[in-house]
C-alpha positions in Angstrom: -14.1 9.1 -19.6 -14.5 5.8 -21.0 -11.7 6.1 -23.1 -9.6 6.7 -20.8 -10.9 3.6 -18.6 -10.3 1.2 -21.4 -6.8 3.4 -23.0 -3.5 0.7 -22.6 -1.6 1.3 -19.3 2.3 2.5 -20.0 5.2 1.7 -17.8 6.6 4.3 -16.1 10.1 5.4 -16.3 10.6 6.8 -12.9 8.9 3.9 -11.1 11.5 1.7 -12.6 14.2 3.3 -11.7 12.9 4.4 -8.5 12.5 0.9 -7.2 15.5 -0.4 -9.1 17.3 1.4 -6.7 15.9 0.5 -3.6 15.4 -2.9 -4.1 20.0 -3.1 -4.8 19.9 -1.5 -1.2 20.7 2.8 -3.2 23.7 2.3 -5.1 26.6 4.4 -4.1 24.4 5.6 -1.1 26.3 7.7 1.5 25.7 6.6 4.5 26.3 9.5 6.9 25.5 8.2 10.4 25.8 11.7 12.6 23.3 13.2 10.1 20.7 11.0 11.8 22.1 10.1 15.5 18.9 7.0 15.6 16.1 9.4 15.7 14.1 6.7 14.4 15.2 4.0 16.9 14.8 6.2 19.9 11.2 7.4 18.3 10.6 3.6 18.7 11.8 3.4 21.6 9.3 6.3 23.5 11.9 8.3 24.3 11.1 11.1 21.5 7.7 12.1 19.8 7.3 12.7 16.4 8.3 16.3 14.8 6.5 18.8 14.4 3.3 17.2 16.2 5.1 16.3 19.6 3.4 12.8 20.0 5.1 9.9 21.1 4.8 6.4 19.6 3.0 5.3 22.5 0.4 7.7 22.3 0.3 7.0 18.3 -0.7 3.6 19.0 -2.7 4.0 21.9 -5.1 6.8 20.8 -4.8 7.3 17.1 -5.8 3.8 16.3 -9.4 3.2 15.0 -8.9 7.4 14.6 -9.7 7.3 10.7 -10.0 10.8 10.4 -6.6 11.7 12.3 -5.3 8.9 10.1 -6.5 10.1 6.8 -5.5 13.6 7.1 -2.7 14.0 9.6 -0.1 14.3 6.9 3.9 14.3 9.3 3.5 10.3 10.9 3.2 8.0 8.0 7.4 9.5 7.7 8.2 8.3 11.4 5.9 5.0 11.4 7.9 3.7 8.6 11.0 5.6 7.9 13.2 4.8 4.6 16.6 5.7 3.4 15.2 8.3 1.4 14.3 12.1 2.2 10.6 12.9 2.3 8.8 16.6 2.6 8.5 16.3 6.3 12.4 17.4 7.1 11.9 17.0 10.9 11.7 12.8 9.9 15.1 11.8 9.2 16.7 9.1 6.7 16.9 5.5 7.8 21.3 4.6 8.0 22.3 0.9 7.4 23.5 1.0 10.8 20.4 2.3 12.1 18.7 -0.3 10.4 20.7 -3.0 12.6 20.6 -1.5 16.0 16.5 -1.2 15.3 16.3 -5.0 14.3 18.1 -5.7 17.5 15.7 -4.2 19.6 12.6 -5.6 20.9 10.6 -2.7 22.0 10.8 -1.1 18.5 10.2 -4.2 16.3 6.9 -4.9 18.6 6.1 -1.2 18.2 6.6 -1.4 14.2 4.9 -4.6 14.2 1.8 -2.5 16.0 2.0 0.2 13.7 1.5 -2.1 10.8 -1.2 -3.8 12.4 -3.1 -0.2 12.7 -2.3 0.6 9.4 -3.9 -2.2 7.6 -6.8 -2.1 9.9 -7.2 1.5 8.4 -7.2 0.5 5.2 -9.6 -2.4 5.8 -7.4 -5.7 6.1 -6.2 -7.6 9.1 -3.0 -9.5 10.0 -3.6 -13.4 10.9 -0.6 -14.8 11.9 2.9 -14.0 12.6 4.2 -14.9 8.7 2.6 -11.8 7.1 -0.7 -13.2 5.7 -3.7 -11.0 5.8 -7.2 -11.1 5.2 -10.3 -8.9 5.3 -11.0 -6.6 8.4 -14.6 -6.6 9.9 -14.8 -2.9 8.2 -13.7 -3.7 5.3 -16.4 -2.8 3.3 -16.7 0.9 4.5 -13.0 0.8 4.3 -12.2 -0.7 0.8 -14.9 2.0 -0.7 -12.4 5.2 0.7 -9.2 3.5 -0.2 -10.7 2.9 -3.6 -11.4 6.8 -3.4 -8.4 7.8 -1.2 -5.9 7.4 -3.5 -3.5 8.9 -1.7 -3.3 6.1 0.5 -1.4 4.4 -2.5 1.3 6.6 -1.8 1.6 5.2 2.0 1.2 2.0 1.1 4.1 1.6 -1.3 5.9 3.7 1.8 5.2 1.4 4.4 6.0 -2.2 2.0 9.2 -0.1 1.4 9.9 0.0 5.3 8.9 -3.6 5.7 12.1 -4.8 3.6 14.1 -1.9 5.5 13.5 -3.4 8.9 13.7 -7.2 8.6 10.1 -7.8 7.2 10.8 -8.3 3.5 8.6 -11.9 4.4 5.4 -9.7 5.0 5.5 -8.0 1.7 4.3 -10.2 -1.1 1.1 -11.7 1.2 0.1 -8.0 1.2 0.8 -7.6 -2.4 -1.3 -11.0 -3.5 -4.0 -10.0 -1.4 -4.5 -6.4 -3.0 -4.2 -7.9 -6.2 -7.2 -10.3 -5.3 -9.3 -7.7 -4.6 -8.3 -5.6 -7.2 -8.6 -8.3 -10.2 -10.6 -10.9 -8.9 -13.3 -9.6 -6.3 -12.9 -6.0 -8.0 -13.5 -4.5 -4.6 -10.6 -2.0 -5.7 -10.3 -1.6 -9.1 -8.6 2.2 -8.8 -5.4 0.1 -7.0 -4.5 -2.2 -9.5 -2.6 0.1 -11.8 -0.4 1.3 -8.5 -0.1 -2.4 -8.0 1.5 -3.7 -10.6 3.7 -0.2 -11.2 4.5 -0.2 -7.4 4.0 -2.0 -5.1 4.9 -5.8 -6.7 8.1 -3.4 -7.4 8.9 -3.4 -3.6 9.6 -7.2 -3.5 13.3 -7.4 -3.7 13.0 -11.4 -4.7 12.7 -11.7 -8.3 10.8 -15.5 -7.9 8.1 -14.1 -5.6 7.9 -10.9 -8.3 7.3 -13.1 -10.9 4.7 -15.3 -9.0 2.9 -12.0 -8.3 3.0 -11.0 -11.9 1.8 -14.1 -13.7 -1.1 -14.2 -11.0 -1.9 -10.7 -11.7 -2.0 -12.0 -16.2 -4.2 -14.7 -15.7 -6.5 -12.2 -14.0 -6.0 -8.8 -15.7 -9.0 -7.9 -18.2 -9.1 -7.0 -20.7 -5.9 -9.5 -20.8 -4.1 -7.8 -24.2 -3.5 -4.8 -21.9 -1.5 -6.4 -19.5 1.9 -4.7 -20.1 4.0 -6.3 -17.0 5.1 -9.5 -18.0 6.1 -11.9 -21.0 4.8 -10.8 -24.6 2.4 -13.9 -26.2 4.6 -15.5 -28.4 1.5 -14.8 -31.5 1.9 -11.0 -30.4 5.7 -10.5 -30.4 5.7 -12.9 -34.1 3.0 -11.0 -35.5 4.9 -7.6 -34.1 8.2 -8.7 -36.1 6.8 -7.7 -39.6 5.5 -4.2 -38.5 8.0 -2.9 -35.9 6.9 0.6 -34.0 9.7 2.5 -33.6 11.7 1.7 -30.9 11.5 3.1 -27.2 14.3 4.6 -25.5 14.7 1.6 -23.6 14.2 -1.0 -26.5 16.6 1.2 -28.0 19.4 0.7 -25.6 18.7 -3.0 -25.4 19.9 -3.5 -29.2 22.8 -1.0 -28.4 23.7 -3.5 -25.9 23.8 -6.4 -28.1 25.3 -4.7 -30.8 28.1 -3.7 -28.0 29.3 -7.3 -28.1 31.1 -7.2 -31.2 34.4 -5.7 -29.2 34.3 -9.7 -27.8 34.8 -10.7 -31.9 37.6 -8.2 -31.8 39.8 -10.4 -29.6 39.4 -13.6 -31.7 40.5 -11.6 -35.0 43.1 -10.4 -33.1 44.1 -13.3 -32.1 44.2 -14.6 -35.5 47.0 -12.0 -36.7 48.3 -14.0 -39.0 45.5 -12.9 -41.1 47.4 -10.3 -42.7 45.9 -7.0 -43.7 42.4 -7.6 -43.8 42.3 -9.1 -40.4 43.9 -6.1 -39.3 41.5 -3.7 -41.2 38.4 -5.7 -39.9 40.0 -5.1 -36.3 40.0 -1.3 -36.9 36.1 -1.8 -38.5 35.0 -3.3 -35.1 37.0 -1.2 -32.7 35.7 1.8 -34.5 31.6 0.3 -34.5 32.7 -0.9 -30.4 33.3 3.5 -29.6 30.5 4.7 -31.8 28.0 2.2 -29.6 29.9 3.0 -26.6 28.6 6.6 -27.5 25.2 5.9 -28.3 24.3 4.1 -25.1 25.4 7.5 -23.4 23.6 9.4 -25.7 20.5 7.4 -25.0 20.7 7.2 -21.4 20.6 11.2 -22.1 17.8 11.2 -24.2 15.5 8.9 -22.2 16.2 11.0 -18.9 15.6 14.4 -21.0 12.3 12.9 -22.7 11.2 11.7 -19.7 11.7 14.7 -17.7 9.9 16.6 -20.3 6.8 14.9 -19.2 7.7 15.1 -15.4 7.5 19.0 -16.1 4.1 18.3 -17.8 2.8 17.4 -14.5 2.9 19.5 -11.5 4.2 15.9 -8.8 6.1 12.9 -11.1 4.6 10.9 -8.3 0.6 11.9 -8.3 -2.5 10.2 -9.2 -4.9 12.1 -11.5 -5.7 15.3 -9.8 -9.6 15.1 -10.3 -9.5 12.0 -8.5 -7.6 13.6 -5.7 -9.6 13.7 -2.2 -9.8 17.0 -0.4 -6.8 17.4 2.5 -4.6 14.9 0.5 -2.3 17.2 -1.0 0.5 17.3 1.7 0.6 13.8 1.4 1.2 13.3 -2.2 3.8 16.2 -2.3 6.1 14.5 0.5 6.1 11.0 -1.4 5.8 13.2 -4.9 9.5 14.8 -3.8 11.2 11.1 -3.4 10.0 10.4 -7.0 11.4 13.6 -8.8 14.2 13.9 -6.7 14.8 9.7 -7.7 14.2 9.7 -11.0 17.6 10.9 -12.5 19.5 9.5 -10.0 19.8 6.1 -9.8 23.6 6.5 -9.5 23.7 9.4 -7.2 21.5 10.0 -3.8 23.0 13.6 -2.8 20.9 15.9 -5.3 17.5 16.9 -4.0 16.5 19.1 -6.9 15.1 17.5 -9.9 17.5 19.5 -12.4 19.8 17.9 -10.3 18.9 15.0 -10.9 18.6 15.1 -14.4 22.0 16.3 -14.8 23.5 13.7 -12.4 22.1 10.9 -14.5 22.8 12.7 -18.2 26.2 14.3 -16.9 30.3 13.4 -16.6 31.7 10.0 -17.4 29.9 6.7 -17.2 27.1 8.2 -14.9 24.6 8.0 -18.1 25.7 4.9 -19.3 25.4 3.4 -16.0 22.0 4.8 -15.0 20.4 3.3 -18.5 22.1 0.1 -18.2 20.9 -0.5 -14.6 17.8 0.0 -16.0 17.5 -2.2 -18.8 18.9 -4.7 -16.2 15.5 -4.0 -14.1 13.5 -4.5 -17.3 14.8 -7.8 -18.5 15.1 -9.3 -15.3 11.7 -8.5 -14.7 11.1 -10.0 -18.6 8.3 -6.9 -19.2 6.7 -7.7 -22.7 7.3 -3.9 -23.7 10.1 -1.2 -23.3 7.6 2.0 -22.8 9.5 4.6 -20.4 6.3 7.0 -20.4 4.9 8.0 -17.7 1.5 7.4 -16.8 -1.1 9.6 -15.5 -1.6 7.2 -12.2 1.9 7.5 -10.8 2.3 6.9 -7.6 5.7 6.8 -5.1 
């Protein structure tokens, strides 16, 4: 057990590509806008309850708040309280639209409703909202509170859901003083230690500004112990020197990234061709670098392949992508984890596609026709290097959470 306490943390592929995706607003998402007909709004809005239950939002509020036990292991609201465009288990709670996104901004009722629901929420978990900007601080429970979300871990799962809804419905603002503060506890005051792992993997993830990511990470560095094992953000420049004599083989991802540079010798192509009056050789050298230019183009496709494949090998080691360890798991929690579990497998080959729902699917959307493959892994690498991660590692880890 120790072991495993102190064993080095891995990045996880389908995290990556899971928020990748919902942080560029789901590329090539199809918005279908009679699929929905604002069930979400007019759930807001009092004028339907929740499915299956049958309670309205009013009630919700009213009588459920400072209900911890209805609120742990009623498993069907946390879906309607903050709805995504994604699809969970619960398919009575229907997908966000874009344009249901606008007409719920637009309404008062509903944004002072949402805003409520937030405020029960973190009240649940222990923390309280102090002022209208998003900052938060320690509930009067938070004690009691902080020792069962350090044990309900579960609750992850809704948390990364409900940050998720906050940039959905015009509160992107709210998100990283959330963030910062779990971090605090988690690093600092080590009132939840458990968290910090979903933390960094998740919910810093959420934050669709890559600034207020970065702030987040290098806060979460200087306080991360033991510090050598802190895997989400710049390499020490004495580590990645001292790494450049005895490379590891490289990671899937790695991988790609030298594919990529090695793909910019098509650009030299154009100034030898421009230079024709080389002769032969130029012309040979041409045909050299055209040829290297397809044989890369391949690879990355092939890679893109290979990562999904490998990484779907250990999704099938594991009976949700998106779950916690399963001895840690609280008793009545499991309804929970699979709804947010299904986003996660159904996600993680399909960055470029959002109509499978089955995780073969998936798979074969992101390792299938054309470009798809090439597209998925570049988008990817894209997350990774924006987000300057000091190591490649596509595993996934045992502490997965969606």
């Amino acid at each position: 057990d120790g072991t495993e306490l102190t064993a080095k943390p891995k990045r996880s592929f389908y995290a990556a590509r899971d928020l990748y995706k919902y942080r560029h607003q789901y590329p090539n998402f199809k918005d279908l806008r009679y699929q929905n007909d604002l069930c979400n709004l007019r759930f807001y809005k009092n004028k339907i309850p929740f499915k299956p239950d049958g309670v309205y939002i009013e009630e919700v509020l009213n009588k459920w708040k400072g209900d911890y036990e209805k609120l742990e292991h009623n498993h069907t609201y946390i879906q309607w309280l903050f709805p995504l465009r994604e699809q969970g288990l619960n398919f009575y709670a229907k997908e966000l639209t874009t344009y249901e996104i606008e007409e719920f901004k637009k309404t008062k009722e509903a944004i002072r409703r949402f805003l409520l629901a937030y405020k029960m929420m973190l009240e649940f978990f222990g923390i309280k909202l102090i002022d209208k900007t998003g900052n938060v601080a320690r509930a009067a429970n938070w004690q009691e509170r902080f020792q069962h979300l350090n044990e309900s871990q579960h609750n992850y799962l809704r948390i990364t859901r409900i940050l998720k809804s906050l940039g959905e419905l015009g509160y992107e603002s709210f998100k990283s003083p959330l963030v910062k503060f779990i971090l605090h506890e988690a690093l600092v005051e080590d009132t939840l230690p458990n968290i910090k792992q979903s933390a960094l993997e998740y919910f810093v993830y959420t934050i669709r500004d890559r600034r207020e990511r970065r702030k987040l990470l290098r806060f979460a560095q200087q306080h991360y112990s033991p510090p050598e094992h802190f895997i989400w953000g710049p390499p020490r420049k004495h580590k990645s020197e001292a790494n450049k004599g005895s490379k590891k083989p490289a990671s899937p991802v790695a991988a790609h990234n030298s594919y990529l540079s090695k793909h910019k010798k098509p650009k030299e192509l154009k100034n030898t061709a421009s230079g024709s009056s080389a002769g032969k050789p130029g012309e040979e050298r041409k045909a050299e670098l055209a040829k290297k230019g397809q044989e890369n183009e391949q690879g990355e496709g092939e890679l893109s392949c290979d990562a999904v494949r490998q990484n779907s090998g250990e999704k099938n080691g594991d009976a949700d992508s998106g779950q916690h360890s399963k001895a840690e798991e609280p008793p009545g929690s499991s309804p929970d984890r699979k709804e947010d579990a299904s986003h996660s497998k159904r996600d993680a080959g399909n960055l470029s596609s959002d109509s499978g729902n089955h995780p073969g699917m998936a798979e074969e959307d992101a390792c299938g026709a054309e470009d798809s493959s090439r597209n998925t892994a570049a988008e990817l690498q894209e997350q990774l290097d924006e987000d300057t991660l000091s190591e490649g590692t596509t595993t996934k880890p045992k502490d997965e959470l969606k």
